[in-house]
FIROKOL-413630 format. One line per 8 residues: number of its first residue (from 1); their letters; for each residue y negated, x, z of N, C-alpha, C, CB. Coordinates in nm, 2 decimals, decimal comma. Glycine has a CB too. Example, Ala and Ser with C-alpha at 12.3 -4.5 7.8 and 13.67 -1.06 7.14 Angstrom:
! FIROKOL-413630
1	AS	0,57 1,32 0,78 0,45 1,23 0,78 0,33 1,32 0,78 0,45 1,13 0,90 | 0,22 1,28 0,71 0,11 1,37 0,71 0,00 1,29 0,79 0,06 1,41 0,57
//
This chain:
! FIROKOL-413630
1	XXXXXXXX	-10,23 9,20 11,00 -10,31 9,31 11,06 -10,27 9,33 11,20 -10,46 9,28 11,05 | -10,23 9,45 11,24 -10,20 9,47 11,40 -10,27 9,59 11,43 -10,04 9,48 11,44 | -10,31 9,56 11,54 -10,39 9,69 11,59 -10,39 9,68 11,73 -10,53 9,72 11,54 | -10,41 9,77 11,78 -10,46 9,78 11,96 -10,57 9,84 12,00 -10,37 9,84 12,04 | -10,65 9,84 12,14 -10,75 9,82 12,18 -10,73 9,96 12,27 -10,79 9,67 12,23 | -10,79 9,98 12,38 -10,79 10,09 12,46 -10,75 9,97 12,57 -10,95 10,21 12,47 | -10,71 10,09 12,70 -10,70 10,02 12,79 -10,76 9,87 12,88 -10,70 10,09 12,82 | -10,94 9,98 12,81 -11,03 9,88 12,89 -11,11 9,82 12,81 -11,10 9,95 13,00
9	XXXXXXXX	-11,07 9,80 12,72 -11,11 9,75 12,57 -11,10 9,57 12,56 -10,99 9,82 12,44 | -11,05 9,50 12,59 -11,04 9,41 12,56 -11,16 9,30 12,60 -10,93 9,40 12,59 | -11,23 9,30 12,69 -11,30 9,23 12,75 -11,43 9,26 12,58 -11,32 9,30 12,94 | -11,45 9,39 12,53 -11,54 9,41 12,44 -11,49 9,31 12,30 -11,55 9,57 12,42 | -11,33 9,32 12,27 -11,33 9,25 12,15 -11,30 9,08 12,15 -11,22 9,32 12,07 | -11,31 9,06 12,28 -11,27 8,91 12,33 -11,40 8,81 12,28 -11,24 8,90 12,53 | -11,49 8,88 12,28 -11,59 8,83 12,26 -11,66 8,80 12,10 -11,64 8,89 12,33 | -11,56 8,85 12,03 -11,60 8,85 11,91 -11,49 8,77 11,80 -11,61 9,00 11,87
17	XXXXXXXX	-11,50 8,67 11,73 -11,40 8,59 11,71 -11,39 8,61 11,53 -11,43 8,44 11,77 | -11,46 8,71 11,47 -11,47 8,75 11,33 -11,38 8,82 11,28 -11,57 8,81 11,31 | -11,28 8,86 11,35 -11,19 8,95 11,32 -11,03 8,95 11,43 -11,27 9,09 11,33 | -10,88 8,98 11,39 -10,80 8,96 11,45 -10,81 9,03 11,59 -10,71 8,99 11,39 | -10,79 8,94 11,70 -10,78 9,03 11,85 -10,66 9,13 11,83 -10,74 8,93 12,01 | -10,70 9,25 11,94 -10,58 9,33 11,93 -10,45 9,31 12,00 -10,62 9,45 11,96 | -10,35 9,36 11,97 -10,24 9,32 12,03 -10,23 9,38 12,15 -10,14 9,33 11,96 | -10,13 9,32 12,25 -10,15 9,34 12,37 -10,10 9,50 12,44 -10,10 9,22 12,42
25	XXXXXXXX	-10,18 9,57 12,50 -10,10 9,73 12,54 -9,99 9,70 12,63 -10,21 9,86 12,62 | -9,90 9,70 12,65 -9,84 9,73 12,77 -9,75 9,84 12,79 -9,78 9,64 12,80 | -9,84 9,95 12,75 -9,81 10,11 12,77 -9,88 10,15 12,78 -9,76 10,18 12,71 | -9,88 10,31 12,86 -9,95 10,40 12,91 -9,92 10,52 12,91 -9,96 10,38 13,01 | -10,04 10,58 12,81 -10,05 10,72 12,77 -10,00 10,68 12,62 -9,94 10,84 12,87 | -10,12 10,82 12,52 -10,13 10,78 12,41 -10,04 10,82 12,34 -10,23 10,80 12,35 | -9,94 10,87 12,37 -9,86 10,93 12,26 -9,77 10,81 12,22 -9,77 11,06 12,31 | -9,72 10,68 12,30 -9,67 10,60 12,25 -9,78 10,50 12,17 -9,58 10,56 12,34
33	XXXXXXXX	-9,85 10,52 12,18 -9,95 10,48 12,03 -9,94 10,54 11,95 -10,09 10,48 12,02 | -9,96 10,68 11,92 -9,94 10,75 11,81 -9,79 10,67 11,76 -9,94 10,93 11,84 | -9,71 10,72 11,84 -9,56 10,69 11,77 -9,58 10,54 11,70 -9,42 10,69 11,90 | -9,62 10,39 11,77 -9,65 10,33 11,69 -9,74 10,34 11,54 -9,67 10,28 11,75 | -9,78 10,42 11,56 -9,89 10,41 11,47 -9,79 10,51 11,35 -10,06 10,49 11,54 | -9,70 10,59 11,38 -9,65 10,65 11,31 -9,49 10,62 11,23 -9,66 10,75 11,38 | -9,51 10,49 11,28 -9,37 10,39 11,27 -9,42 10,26 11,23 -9,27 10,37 11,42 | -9,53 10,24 11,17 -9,60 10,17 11,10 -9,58 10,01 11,15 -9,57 10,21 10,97
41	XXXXXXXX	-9,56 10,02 11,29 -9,58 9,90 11,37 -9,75 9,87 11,42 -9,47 9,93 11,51 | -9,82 9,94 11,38 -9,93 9,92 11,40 -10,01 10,00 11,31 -9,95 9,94 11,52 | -10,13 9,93 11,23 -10,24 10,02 11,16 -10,37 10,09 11,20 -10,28 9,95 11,07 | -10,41 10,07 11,32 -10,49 10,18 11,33 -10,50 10,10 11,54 -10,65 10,19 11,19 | -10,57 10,21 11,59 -10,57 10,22 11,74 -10,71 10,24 11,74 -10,48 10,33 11,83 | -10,78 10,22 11,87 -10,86 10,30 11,94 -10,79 10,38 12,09 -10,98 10,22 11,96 | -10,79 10,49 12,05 -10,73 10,63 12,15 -10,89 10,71 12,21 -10,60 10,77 12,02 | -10,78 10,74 12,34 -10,89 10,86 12,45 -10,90 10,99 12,30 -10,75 10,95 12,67
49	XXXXXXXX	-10,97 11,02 12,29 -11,04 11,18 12,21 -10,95 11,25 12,28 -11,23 11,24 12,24 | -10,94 11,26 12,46 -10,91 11,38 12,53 -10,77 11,45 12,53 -10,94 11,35 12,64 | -10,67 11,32 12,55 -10,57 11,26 12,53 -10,48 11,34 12,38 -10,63 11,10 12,52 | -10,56 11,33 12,26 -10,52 11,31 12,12 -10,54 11,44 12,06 -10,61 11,20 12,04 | -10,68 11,48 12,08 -10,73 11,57 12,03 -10,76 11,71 12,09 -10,81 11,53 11,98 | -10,75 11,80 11,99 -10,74 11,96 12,08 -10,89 11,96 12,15 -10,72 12,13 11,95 | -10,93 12,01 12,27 -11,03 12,01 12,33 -11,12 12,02 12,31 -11,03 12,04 12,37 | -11,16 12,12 12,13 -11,32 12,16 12,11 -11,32 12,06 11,97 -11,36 12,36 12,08
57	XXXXXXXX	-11,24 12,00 11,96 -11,26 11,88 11,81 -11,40 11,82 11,83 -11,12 11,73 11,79 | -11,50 11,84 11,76 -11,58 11,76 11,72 -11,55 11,58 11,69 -11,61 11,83 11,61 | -11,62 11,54 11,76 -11,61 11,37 11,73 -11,70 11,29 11,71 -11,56 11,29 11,81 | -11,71 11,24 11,60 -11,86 11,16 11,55 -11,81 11,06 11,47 -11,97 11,26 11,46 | -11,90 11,03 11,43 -11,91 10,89 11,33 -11,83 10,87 11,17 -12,08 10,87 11,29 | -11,87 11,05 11,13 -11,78 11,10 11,01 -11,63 11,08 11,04 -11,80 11,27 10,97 | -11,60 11,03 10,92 -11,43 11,00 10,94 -11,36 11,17 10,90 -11,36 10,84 10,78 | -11,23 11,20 10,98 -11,19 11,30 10,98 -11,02 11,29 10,96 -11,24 11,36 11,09
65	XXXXXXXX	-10,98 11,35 10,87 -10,84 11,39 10,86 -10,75 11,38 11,01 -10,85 11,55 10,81 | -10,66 11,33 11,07 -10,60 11,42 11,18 -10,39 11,40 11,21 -10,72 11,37 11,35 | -10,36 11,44 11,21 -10,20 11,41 11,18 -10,19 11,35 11,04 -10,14 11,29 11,29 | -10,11 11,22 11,04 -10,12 11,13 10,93 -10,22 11,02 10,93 -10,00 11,07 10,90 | -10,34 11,05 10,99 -10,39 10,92 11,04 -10,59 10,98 10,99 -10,32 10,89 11,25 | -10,71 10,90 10,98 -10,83 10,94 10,97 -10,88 10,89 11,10 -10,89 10,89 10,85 | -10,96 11,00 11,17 -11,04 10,92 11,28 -11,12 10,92 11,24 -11,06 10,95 11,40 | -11,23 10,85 11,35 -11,37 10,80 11,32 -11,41 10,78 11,49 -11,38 10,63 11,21
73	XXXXXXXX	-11,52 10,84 11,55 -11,55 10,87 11,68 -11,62 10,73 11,69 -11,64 11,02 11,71 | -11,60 10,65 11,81 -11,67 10,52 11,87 -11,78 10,60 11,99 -11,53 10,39 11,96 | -11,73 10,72 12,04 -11,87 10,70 12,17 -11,78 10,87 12,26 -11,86 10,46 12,34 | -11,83 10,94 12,32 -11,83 11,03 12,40 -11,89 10,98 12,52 -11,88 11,15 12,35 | -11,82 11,03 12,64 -11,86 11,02 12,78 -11,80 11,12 12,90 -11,83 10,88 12,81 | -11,85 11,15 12,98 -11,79 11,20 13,09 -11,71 11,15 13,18 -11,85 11,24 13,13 | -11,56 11,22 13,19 -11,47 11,21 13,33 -11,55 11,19 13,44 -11,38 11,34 13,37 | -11,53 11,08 13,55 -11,57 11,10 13,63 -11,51 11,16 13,72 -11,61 11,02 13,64
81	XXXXXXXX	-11,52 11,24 13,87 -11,46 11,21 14,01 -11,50 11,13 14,12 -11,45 11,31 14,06 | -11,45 10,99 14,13 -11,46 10,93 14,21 -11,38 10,86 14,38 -11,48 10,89 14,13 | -11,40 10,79 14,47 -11,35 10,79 14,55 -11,41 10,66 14,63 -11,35 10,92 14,58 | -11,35 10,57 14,71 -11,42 10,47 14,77 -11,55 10,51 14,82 -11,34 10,42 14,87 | -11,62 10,44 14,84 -11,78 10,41 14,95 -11,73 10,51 15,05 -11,82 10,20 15,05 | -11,61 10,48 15,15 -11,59 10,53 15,26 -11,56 10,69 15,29 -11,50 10,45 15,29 | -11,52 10,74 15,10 -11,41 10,84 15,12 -11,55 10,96 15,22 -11,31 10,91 14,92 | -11,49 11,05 15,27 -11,52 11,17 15,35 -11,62 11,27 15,25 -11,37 11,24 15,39
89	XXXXXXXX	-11,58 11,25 15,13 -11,65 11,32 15,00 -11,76 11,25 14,93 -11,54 11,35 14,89 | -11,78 11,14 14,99 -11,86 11,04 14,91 -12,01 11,03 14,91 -11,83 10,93 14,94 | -12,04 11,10 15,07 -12,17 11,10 15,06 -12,19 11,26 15,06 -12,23 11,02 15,18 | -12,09 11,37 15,05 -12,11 11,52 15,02 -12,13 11,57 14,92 -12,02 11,58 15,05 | -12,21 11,70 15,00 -12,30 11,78 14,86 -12,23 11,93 14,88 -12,51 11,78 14,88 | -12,28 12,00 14,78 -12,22 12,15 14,74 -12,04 12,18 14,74 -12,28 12,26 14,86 | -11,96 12,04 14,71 -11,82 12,03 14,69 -11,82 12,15 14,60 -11,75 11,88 14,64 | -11,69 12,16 14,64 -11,65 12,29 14,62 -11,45 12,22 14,56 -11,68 12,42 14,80
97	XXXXXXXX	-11,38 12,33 14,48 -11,26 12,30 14,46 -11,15 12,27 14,58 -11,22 12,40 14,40 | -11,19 12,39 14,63 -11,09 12,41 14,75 -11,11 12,32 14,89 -11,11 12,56 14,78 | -11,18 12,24 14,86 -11,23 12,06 14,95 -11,14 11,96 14,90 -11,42 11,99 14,89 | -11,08 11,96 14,76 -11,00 11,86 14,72 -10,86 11,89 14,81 -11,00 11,86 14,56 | -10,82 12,00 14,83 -10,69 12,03 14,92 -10,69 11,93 15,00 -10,68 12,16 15,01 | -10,77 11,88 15,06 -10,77 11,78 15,20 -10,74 11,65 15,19 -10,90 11,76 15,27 | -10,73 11,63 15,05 -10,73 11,47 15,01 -10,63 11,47 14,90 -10,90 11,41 14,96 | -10,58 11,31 14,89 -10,46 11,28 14,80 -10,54 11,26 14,65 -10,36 11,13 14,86
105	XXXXXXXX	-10,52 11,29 14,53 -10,56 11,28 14,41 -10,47 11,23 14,34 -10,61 11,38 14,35 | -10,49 11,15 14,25 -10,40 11,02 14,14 -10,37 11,13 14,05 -10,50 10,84 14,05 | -10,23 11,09 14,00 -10,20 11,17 13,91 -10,10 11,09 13,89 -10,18 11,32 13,94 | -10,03 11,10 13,71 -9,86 11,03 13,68 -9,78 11,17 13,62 -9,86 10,87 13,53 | -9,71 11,11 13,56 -9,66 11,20 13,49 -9,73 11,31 13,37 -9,58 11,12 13,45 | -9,74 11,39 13,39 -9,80 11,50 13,30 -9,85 11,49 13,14 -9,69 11,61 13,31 | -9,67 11,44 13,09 -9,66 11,41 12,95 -9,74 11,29 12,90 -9,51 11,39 12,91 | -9,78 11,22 13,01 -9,88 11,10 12,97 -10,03 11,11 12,95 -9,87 11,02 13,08
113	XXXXXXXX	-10,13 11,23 12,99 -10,23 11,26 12,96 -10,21 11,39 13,01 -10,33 11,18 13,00 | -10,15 11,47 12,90 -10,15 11,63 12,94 -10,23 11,67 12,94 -10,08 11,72 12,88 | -10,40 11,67 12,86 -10,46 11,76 12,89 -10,56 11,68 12,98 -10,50 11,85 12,76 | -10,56 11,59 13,03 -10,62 11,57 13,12 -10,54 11,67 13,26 -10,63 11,42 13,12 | -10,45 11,61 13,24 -10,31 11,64 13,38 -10,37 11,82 13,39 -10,07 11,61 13,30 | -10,40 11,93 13,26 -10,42 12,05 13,28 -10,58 12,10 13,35 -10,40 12,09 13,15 | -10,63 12,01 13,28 -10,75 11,99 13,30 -10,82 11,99 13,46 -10,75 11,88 13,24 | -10,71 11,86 13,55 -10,77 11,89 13,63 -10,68 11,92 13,72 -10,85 11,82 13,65
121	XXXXXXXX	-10,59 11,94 13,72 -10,48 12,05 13,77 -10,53 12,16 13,83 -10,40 12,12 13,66 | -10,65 12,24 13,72 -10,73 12,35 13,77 -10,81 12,36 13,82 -10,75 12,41 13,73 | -10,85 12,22 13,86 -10,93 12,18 13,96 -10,88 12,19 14,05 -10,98 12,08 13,95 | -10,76 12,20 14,14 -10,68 12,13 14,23 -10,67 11,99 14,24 -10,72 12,17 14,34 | -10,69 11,89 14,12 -10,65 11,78 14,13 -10,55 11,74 14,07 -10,72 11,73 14,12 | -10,52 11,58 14,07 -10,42 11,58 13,99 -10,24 11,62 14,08 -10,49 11,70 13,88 | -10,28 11,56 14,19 -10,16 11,64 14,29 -10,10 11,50 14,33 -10,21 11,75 14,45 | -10,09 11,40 14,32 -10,01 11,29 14,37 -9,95 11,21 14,28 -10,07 11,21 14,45
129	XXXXXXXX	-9,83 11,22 14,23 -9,78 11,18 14,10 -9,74 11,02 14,18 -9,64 11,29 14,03 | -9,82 10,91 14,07 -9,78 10,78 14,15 -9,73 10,70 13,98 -9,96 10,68 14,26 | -9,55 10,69 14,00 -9,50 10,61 13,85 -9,55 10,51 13,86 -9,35 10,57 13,82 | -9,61 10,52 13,68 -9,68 10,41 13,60 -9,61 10,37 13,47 -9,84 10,45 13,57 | -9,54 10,25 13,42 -9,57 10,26 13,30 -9,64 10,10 13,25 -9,44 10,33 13,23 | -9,69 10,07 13,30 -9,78 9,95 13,26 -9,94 9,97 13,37 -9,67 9,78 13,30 | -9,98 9,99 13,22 -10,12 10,02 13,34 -10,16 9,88 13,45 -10,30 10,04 13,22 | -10,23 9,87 13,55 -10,26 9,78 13,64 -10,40 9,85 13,75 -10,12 9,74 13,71
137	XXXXXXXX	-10,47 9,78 13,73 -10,59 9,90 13,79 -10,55 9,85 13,97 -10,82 9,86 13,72 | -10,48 9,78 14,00 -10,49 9,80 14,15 -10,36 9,89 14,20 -10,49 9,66 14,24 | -10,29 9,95 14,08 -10,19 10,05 14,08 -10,24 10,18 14,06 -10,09 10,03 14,00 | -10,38 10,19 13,98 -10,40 10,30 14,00 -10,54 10,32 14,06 -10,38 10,37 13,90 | -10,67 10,27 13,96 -10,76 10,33 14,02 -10,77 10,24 14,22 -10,91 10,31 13,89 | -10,70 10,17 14,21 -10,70 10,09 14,32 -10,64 10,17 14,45 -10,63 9,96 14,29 | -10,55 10,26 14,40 -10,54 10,32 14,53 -10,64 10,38 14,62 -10,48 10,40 14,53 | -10,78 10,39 14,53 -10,88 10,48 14,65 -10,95 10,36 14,78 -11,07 10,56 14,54
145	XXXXXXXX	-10,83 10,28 14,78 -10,87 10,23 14,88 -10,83 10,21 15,06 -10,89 10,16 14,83 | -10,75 10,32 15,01 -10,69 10,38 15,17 -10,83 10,48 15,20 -10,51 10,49 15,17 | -10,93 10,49 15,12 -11,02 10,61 15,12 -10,99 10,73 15,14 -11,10 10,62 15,20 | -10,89 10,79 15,12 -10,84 10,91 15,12 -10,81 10,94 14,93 -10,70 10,90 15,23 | -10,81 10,83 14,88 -10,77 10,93 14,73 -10,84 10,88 14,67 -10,65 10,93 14,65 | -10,84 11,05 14,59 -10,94 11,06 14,45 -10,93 11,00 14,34 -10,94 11,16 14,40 | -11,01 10,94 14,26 -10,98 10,94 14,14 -11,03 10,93 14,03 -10,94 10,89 14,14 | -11,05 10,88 13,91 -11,15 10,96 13,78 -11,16 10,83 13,73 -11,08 11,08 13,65
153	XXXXXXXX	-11,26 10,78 13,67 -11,32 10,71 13,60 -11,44 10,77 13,49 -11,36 10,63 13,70 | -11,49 10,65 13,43 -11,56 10,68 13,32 -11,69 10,57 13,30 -11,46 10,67 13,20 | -11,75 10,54 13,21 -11,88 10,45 13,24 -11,81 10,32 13,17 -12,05 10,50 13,18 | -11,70 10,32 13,05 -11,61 10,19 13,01 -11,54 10,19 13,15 -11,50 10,21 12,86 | -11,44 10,27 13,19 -11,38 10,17 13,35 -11,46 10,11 13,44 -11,30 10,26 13,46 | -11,55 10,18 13,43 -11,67 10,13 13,59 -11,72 9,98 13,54 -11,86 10,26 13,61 | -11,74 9,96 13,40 -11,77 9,82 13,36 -11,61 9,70 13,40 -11,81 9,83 13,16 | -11,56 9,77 13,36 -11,41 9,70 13,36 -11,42 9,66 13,46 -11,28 9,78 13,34
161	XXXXXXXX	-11,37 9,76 13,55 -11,37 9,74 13,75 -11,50 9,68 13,82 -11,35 9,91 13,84 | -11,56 9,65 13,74 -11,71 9,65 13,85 -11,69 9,56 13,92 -11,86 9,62 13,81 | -11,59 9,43 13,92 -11,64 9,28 13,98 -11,48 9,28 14,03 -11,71 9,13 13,85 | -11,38 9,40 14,06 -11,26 9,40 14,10 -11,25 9,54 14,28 -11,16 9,46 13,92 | -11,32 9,65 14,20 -11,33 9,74 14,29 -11,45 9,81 14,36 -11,26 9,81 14,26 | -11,48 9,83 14,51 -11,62 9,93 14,46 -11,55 10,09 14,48 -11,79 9,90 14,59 | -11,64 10,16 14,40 -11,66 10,27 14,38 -11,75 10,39 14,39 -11,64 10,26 14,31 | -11,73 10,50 14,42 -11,86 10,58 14,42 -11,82 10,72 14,37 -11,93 10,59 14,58
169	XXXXXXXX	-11,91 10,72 14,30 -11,91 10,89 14,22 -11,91 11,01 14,33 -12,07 10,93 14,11 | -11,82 11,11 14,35 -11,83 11,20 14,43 -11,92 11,30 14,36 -11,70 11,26 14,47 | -11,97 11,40 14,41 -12,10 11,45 14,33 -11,99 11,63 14,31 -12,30 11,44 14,46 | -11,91 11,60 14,17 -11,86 11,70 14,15 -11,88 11,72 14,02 -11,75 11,69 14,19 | -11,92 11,82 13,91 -11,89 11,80 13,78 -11,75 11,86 13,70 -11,99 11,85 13,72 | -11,70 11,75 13,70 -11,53 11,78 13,59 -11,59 11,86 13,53 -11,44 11,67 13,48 | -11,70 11,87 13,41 -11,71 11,93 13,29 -11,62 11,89 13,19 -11,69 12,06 13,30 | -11,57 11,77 13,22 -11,50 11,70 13,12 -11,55 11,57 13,01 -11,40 11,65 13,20
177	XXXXXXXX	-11,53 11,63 12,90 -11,57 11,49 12,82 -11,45 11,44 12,74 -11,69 11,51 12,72 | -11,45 11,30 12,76 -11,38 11,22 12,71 -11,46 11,15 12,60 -11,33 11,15 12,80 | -11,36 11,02 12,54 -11,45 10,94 12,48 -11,30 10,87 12,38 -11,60 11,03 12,38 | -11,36 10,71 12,27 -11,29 10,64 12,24 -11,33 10,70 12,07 -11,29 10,49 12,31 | -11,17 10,70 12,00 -11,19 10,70 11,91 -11,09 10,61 11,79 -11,21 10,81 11,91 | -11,12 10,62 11,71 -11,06 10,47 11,61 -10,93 10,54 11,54 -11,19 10,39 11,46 | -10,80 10,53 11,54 -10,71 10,61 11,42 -10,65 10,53 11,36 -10,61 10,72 11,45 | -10,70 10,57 11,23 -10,66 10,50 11,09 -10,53 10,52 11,03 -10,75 10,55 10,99
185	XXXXXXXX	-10,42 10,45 11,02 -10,32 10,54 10,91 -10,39 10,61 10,79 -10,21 10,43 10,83 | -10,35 10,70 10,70 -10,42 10,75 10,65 -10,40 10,65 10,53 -10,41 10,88 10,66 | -10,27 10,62 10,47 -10,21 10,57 10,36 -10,30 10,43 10,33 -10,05 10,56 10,39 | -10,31 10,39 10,42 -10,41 10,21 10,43 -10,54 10,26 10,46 -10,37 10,08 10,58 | -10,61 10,37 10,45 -10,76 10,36 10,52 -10,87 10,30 10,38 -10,82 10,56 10,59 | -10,80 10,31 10,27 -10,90 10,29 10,14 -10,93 10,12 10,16 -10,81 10,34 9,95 | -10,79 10,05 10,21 -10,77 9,95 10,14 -10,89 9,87 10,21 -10,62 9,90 10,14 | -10,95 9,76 10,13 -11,11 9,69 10,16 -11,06 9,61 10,27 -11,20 9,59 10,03
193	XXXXXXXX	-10,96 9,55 10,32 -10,92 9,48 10,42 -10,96 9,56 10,53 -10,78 9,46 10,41 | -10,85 9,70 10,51 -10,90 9,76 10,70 -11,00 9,84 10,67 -10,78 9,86 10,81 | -11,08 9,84 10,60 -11,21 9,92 10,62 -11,32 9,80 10,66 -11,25 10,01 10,47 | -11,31 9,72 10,54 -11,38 9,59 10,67 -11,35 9,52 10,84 -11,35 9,46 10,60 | -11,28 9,62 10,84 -11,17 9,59 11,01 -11,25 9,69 11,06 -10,97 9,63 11,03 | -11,25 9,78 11,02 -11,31 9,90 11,10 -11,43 9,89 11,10 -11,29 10,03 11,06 | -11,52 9,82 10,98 -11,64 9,81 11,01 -11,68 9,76 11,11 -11,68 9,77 10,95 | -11,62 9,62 11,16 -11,65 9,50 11,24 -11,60 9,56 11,37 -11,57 9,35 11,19
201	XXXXXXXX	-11,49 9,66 11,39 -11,51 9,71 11,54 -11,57 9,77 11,57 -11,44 9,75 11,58 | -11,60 9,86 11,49 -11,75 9,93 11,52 -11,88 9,92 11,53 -11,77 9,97 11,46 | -11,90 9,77 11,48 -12,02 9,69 11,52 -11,97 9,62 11,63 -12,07 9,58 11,41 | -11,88 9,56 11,66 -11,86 9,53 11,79 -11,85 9,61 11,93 -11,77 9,47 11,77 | -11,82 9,69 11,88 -11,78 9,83 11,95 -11,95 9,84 12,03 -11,72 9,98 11,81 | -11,99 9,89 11,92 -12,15 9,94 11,92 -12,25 9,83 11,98 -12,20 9,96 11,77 | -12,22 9,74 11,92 -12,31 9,60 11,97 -12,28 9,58 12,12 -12,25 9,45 11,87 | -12,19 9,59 12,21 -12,14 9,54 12,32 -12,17 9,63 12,42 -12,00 9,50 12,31
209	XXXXXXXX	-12,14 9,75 12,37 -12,19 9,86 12,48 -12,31 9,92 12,47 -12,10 9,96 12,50 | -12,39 9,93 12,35 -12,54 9,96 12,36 -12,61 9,92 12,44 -12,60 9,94 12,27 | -12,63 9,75 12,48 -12,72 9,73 12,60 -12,66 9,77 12,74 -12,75 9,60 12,59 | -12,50 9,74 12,75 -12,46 9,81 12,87 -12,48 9,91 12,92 -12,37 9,83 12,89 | -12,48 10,02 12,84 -12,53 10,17 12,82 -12,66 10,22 12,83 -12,50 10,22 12,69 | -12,73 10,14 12,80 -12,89 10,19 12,73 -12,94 10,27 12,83 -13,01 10,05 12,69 | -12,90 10,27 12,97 -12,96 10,37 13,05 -12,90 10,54 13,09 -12,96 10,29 13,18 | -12,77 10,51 13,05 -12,70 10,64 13,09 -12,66 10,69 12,95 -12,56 10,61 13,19
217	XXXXXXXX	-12,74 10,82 13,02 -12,76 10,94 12,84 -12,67 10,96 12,85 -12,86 11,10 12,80 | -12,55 10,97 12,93 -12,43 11,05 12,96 -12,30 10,98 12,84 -12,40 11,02 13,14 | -12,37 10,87 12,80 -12,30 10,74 12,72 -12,31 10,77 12,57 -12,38 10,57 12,74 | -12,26 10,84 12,46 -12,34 10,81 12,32 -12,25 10,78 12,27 -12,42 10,91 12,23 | -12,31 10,67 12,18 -12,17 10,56 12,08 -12,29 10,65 11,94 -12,17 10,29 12,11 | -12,15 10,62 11,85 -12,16 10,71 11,70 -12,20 10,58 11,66 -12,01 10,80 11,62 | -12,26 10,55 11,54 -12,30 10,46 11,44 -12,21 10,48 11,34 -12,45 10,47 11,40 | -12,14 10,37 11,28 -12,02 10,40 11,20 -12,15 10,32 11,05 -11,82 10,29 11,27
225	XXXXXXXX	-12,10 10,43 10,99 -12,14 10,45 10,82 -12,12 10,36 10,80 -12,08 10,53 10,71 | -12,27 10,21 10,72 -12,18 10,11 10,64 -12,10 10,13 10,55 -12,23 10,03 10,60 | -12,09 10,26 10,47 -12,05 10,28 10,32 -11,87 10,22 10,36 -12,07 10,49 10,26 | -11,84 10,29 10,52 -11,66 10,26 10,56 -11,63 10,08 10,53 -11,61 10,30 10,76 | -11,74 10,03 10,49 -11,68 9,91 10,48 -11,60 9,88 10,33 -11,79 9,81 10,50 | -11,67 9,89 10,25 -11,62 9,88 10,10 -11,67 10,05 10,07 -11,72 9,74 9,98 | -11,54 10,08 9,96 -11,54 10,20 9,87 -11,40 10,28 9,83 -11,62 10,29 9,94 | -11,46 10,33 9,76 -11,33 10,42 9,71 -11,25 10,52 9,82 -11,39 10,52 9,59
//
């Protein structure tokens, strides 16, 4: 069984010793997951929604057709815009687009989260291309600590980073939603092996961040169908 985790995933399945840990990422941006996943070096992922899927795809708990592969939605959440304690924007109100001009914003290569990269492009962000290809959070989200740059987070990174960086939400709304979702090869999704796999990440999934969450509505994790464990 091989599979992989999200970036900021691991700390959730480390804890659970009922099922194979995932193998280790050391890449960045989902398309070279897909390609694993499509070269059958790997049976199923959890991938960004934003990343994968066309912008108005519905994502929930129901398993869905998509490439050669079935998803199954773990949780929706909002992009953040964030920036150190110190940054200039941190304690400001009525931000406006044309405020981000003043300041450096994280950005990589395009082809690596394009529709994010479009996304907030039209924001005016998204303007300081810094090469990545092994994620490291004091390579990226770590740069806001010249306080001058921007950058985006989510309520899974902010758990991740909490006890590495501080952070503060700028009071801007992306209007962006992200979120994690599970892709299945399609050809193996019947078999009772990885559907009992998928069950158990999804209880783990669910189990680990429900109490982390329980305060921010902004957080909803899908309840994965027991029927995905055994069936036709």
């Amino acid at each position: 069984m091989r599979w992989v985790s999200g970036i900021y995933h691991d700390w959730i399945f480390s804890q659970h010793s009922s099922f194979p840990l995932p193998l280790a990422r050391p890449w960045f941006g989902e398309e070279k997951t897909l390609n694993l996943l499509r070269d059958r070096v790997i049976d199923l992922a959890i991938v960004s929604c934003l990343d994968v899927f066309p912008t108005k795809t519905i994502i929930n708990s129901i398993p869905f057709p998509f490439d050669r592969f079935i998803a199954i939605g773990l949780s929706s959440f909002p992009l953040v815009l964030s920036a150190s304690p110190n940054h200039p924007l941190a304690s400001a109100d009525l931000i406006k687009p044309n405020d981000f001009r003043f300041f450096p914003s994280l950005a990589t290569s395009a082809n690596l989260f394009p529709s994010k990269a479009n996304l907030l492009a039209a924001l005016g962000l998204w303007r300081n291309r810094r090469p990545i290809l092994k994620y490291n959070w004091r390579h990226w989200e770590g740069v806001c600590c010249d306080s001058k740059t921007l950058i985006y987070t989510t309520p899974i990174s902010k758990i991740f980073l909490k006890d590495k960086l501080q952070i503060s939400d700028i009071k801007f709304d992306l209007s962006i939603c992200d979120g994690d979702v599970l892709l299945v090869r399609e050809d193996v999704f019947q078999h009772h092996v990885i559907k009992s796999l998928v069950f158990d990440i999804c209880s783990a999934y669910s189990s680990t961040c429900a109490p982390l969450f329980a305060n921010d509505s902004r957080f909803k994790i899908f309840t994965c169908n027991p029927a995905l464990k055994f069936g036709s």
